[in-house]
VOGU-3710 file (C-alpha; in Angstrom, 3 decimals, decimal comma):
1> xxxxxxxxxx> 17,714/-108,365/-34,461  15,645/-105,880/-36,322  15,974/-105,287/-40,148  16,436/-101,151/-38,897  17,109/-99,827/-35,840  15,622/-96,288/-35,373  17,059/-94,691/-32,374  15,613/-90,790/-30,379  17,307/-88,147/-31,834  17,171/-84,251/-32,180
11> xxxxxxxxxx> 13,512/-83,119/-33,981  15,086/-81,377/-36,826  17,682/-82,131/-39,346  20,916/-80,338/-40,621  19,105/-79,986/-44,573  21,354/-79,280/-47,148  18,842/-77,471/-49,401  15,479/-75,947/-48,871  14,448/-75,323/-52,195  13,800/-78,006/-55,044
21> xxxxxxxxxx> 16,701/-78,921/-57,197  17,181/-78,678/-60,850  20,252/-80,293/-62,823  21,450/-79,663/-66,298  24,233/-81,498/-67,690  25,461/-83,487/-70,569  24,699/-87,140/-71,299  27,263/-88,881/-72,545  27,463/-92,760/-72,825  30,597/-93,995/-69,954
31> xxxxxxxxxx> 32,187/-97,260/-70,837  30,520/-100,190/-69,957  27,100/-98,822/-70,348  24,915/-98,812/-73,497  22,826/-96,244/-74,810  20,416/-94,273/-75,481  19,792/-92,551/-72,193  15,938/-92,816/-70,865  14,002/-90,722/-68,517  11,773/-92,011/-65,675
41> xxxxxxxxxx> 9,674/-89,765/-63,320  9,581/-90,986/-60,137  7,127/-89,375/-57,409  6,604/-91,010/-53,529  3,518/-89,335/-51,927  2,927/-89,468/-47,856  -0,338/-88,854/-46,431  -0,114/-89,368/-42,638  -3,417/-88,801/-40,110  -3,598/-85,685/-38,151
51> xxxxxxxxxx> -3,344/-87,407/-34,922  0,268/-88,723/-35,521  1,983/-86,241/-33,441  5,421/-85,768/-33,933  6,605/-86,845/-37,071  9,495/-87,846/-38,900  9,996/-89,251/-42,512  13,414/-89,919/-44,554  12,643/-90,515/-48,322  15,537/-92,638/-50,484
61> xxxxxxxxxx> 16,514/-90,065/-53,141  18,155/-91,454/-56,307  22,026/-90,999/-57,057  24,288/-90,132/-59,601  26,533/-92,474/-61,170  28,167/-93,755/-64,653  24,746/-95,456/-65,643  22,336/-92,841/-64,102  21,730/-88,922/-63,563  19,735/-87,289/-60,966
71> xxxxxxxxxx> 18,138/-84,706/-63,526  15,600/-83,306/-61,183  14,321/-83,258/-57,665  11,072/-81,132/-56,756  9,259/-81,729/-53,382  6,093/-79,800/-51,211  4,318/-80,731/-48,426  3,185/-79,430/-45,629  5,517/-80,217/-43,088  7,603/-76,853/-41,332
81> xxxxxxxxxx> 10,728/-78,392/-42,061  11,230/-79,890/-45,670  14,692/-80,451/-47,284  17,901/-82,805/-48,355  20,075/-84,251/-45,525  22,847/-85,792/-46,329  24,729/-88,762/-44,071  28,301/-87,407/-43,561  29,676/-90,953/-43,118  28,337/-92,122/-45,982
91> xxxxxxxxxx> 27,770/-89,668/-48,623  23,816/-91,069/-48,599  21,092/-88,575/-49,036  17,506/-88,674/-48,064  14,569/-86,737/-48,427  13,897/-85,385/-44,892  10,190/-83,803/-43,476  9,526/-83,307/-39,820  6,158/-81,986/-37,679  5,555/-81,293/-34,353
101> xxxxxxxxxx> 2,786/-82,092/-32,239  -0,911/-80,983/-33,517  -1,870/-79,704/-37,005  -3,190/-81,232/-40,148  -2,372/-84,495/-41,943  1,227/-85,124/-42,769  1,145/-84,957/-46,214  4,709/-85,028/-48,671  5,082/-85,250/-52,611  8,808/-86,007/-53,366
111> xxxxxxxxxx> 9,516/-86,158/-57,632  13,101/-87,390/-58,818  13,369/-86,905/-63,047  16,233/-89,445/-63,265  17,860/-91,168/-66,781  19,458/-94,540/-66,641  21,625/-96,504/-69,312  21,923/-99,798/-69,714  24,956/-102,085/-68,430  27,015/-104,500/-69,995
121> xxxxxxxxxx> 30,780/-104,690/-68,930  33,304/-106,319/-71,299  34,641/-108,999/-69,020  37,746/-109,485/-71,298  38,762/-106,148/-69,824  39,658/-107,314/-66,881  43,365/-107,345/-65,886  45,559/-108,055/-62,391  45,971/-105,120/-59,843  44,956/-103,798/-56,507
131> xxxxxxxxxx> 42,014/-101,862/-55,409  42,418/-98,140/-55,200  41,285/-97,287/-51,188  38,026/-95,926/-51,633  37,351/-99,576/-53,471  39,387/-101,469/-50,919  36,633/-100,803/-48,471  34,365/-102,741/-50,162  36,165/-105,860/-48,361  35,540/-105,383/-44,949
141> xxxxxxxxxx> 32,500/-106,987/-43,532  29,484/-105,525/-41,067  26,951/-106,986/-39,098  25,102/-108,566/-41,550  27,131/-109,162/-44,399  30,141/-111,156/-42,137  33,334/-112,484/-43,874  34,552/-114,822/-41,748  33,767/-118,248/-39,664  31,668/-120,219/-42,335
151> xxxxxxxxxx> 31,252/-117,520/-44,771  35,051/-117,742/-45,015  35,022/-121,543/-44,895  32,150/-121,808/-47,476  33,966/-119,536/-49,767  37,400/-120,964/-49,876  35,297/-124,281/-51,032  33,650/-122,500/-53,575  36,809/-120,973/-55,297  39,012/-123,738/-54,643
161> xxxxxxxxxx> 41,868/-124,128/-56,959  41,205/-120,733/-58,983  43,031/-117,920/-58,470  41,550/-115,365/-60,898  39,197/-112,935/-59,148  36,818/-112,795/-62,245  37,059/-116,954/-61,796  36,311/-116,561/-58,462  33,381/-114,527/-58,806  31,666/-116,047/-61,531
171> xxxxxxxxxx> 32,064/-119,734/-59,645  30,172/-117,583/-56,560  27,670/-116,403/-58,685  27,098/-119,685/-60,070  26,846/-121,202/-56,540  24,244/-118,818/-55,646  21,933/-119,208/-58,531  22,581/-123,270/-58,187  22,164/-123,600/-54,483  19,680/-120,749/-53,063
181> xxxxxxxxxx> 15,997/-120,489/-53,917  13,513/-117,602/-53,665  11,450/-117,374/-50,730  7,811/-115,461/-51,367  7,056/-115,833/-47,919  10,073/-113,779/-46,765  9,152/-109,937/-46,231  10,089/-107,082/-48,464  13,449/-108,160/-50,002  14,628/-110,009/-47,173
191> xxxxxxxxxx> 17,521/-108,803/-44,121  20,330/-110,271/-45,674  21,560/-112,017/-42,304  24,091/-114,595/-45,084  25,870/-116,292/-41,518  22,170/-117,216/-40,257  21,114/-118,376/-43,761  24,493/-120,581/-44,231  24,603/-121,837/-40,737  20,834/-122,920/-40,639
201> xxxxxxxxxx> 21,008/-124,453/-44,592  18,023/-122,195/-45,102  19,106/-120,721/-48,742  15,969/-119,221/-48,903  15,188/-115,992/-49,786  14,732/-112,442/-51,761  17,244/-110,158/-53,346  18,259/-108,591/-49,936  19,230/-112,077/-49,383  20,348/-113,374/-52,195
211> xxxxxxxxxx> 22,547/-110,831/-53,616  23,942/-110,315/-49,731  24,970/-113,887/-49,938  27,150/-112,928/-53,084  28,450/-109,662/-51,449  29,906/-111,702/-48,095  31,334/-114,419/-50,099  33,350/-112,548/-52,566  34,609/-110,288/-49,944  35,217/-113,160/-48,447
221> xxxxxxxxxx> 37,428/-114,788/-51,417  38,908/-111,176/-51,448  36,885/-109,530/-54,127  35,617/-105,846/-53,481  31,691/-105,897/-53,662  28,523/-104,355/-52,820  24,718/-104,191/-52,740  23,415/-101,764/-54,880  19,623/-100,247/-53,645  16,685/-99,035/-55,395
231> xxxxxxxxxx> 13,545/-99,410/-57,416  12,004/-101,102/-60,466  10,457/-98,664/-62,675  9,773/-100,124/-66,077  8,806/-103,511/-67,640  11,851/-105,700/-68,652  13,071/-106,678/-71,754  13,651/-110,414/-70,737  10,976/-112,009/-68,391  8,779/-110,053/-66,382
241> xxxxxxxxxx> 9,966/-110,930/-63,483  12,371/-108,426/-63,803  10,694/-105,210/-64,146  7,804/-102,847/-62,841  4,515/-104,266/-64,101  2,427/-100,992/-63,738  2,802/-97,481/-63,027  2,296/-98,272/-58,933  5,821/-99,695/-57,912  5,051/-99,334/-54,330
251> xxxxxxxxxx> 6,454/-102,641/-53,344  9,081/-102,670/-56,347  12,018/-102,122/-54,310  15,286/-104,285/-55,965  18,668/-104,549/-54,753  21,599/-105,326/-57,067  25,056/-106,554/-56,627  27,912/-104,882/-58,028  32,505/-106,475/-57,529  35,003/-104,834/-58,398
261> xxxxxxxxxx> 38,179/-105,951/-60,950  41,230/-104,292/-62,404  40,386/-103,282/-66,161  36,873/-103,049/-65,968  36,006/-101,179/-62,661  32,649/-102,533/-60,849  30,699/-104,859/-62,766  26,554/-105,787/-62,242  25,727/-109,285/-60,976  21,974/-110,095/-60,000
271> xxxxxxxxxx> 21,753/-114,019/-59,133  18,639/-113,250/-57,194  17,200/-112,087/-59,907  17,457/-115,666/-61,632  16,104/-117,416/-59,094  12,818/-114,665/-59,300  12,883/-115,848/-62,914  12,219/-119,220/-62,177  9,727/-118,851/-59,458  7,752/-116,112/-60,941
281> xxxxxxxxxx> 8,113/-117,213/-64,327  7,864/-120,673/-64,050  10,836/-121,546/-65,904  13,067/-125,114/-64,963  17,074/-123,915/-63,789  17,915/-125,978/-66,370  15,330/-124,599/-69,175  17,223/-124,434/-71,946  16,808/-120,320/-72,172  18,216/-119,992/-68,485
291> xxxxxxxxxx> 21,682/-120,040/-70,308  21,241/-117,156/-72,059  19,894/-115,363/-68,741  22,511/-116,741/-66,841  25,532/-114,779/-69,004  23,364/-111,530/-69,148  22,929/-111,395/-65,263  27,010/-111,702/-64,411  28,643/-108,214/-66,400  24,924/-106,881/-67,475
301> xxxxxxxxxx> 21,988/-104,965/-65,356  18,767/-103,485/-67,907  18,543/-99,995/-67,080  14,672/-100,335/-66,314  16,047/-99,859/-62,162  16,607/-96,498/-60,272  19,520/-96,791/-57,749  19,151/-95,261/-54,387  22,660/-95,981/-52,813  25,244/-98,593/-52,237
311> xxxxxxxxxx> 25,874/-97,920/-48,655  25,384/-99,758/-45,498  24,655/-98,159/-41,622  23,473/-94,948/-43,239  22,724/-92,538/-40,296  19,874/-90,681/-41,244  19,819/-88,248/-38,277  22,084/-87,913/-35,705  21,401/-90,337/-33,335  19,276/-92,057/-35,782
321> xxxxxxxxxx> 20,797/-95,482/-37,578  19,467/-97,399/-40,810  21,186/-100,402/-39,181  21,161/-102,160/-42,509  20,160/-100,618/-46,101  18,112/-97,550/-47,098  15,945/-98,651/-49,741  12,414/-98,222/-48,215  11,055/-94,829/-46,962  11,639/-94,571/-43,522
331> xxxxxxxxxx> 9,854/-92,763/-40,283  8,419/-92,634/-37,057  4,854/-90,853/-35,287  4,148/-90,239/-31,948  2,721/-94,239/-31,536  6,251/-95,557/-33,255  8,453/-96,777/-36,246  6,765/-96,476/-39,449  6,785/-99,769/-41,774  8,575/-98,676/-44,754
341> xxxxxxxxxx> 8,055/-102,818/-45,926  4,238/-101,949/-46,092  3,433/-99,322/-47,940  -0,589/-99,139/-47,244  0,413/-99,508/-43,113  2,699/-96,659/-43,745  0,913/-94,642/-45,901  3,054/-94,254/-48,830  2,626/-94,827/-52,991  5,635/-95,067/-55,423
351> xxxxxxx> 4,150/-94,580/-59,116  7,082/-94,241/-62,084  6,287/-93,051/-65,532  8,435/-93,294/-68,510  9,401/-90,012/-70,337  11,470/-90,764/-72,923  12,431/-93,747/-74,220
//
């Protein structure tokens, strides 16, 4: 099956604005996060031939949340109908630009001002109790992250014996970071297909994968989780593995991982991200600073990452189905899908810029 699924649909889109948007707001420091706040500018161009036809493109558009603020959002381009849809399912918003047949070359500038903060939950925080709803439906599976058969079976062999969820979870993270490997052959970040990977033995693969393979198996053990989507756009404090290395982050897309416990709310994991350490770093599992890494990635994230979404099946049209995440622009010509994976093929560039530290 195919990573997305892009279906026909209707040649325009129900846009909730027309004009750019501006935000103003406070910035306080939530619990669990770290401060100070910093400021990234963010700006996706498009330039599409004249001969494409009819067009569509749907541009990720960063969210708001406890650990980041959507500050800004200015856009032009050249397309008749330019504005922000948003996915009634799933809350999801996208940057959306449509032509007809004829004209000039497609061209789209999309800049998001966002600030991020840090992450670093106190795990001691954690008590007993039951997910509200809207975190209860973290638990049920889809068609790529499943929850039962042998992700159930695998599961139940990883947290045998303990019955604390924040047990549970940090003997899955564990299992991930000792038992999967990154794959620099696999495509983009990977489809996250965790019953193919764990019936095949084939632990290989990128954070799509990786962090997927957490997701399904704590749901699995009954622990609320998530992917989180989006984009490196700074160096890293730790290795640089784990952050932009120049101002083109084109091909820096990065999911995360996010469960959920009583006390402390939804807490950061990224085992993929050790396992890019020690590829793209060169460092042993069992350097001795791997340790150090190790505690930072389960309860921490650096706030050096702009987050898209944490939804699944986004619909980006009517009719039209992300059939898995929305983390790469998206869009079809005349001759077909688009390859959001490739950005030259496509004919996209990501650049991010630091405004305030």
């Amino acid at each position: 099956m195919k990573r997305r699924s892009l279906m026909a649909a209707a040649a325009t889109s129900p846009l909730l604005a027309a004009l750019p948007l501006t935000v103003a707001r406070a910035a306080p420091t939530p619990a669990g996060t770290a401060g100070p706040w910093r400021s990234f500018e963010l700006t996706t161009t498009v330039t599409l031939p004249a001969d494409s036809g009819r067009t569509r493109l749907w541009l990720p558009v960063p969210h708001d949340s406890d650990y980041q603020r959507l500050d800004a959002l200015t856009w032009s381009g050249n397309a008749p109908s330019l504005g922000i849809y948003k996915d009634p399912a799933t809350g999801v918003q996208a940057f959306h630009a449509a032509w007809s047949e004829g004209g000039d070359a497609r061209t789209v500038s999309l800049t998001a001002q966002v600030s991020t903060l840090d992450r670093k939950t106190d795990l001691h925080a954690v008590t007993k109790g039951t997910p509200p709803d809207d975190v209860a439906k973290f638990l049920k599976p889809n068609v790529m992250i499943t929850t039962d058969g042998i992700v159930k079976e695998t599961a139940d062999k990883i947290v045998a014996g303990k019955r604390d969820p924040l047990d549970k979870a940090q003997a899955i993270y564990d299992w991930i970071v000792e038992n999967t490997f990154r794959d620099p052959k696999v495509k983009g970040c990977g489809i996250g297909d965790i019953r193919a990977m764990l019936v095949s033995g084939n632990l290989g693969g990128k954070c799509a994968d990786l962090n997927a393979l957490f997701v399904g198996l704590a749901r699995a053990a009954g622990i609320p989780a998530r992917g989180v989507y989006g984009i490196r756009v700074a160096p890293s404090a730790h290795y640089p593995a784990m952050g932009a290395r120049n101002v083109d982050v084109s091909g820096g897309q990065h999911c995360r991982a996010e469960f959920w416990a009583a006390g402390a709310g939804w807490i950061p994991v990224d085992p993929a991200d050790i396992r890019k350490v020690v590829l793209d770093d060169k460092l042993a599992l069992n350097d001795p600073k791997m340790p150090a890494l190790r505690r930072f990635l389960f309860g921490s994230w650096e706030g050096n990452w702009v987050a898209f979404n944490h939804k699944r099946d986004v619909r980006l049209m009517p009719g039209d189905t992300v059939a898995n995440y929305f983390m790469y622009p998206e869009g079809d010509t005349a001759r077909g899908p688009l390859d959001g994976m490739d950005p030259k093929a496509f004919g996209y560039k990501i650049t991010a810029r630091q405004i305030t530290a």
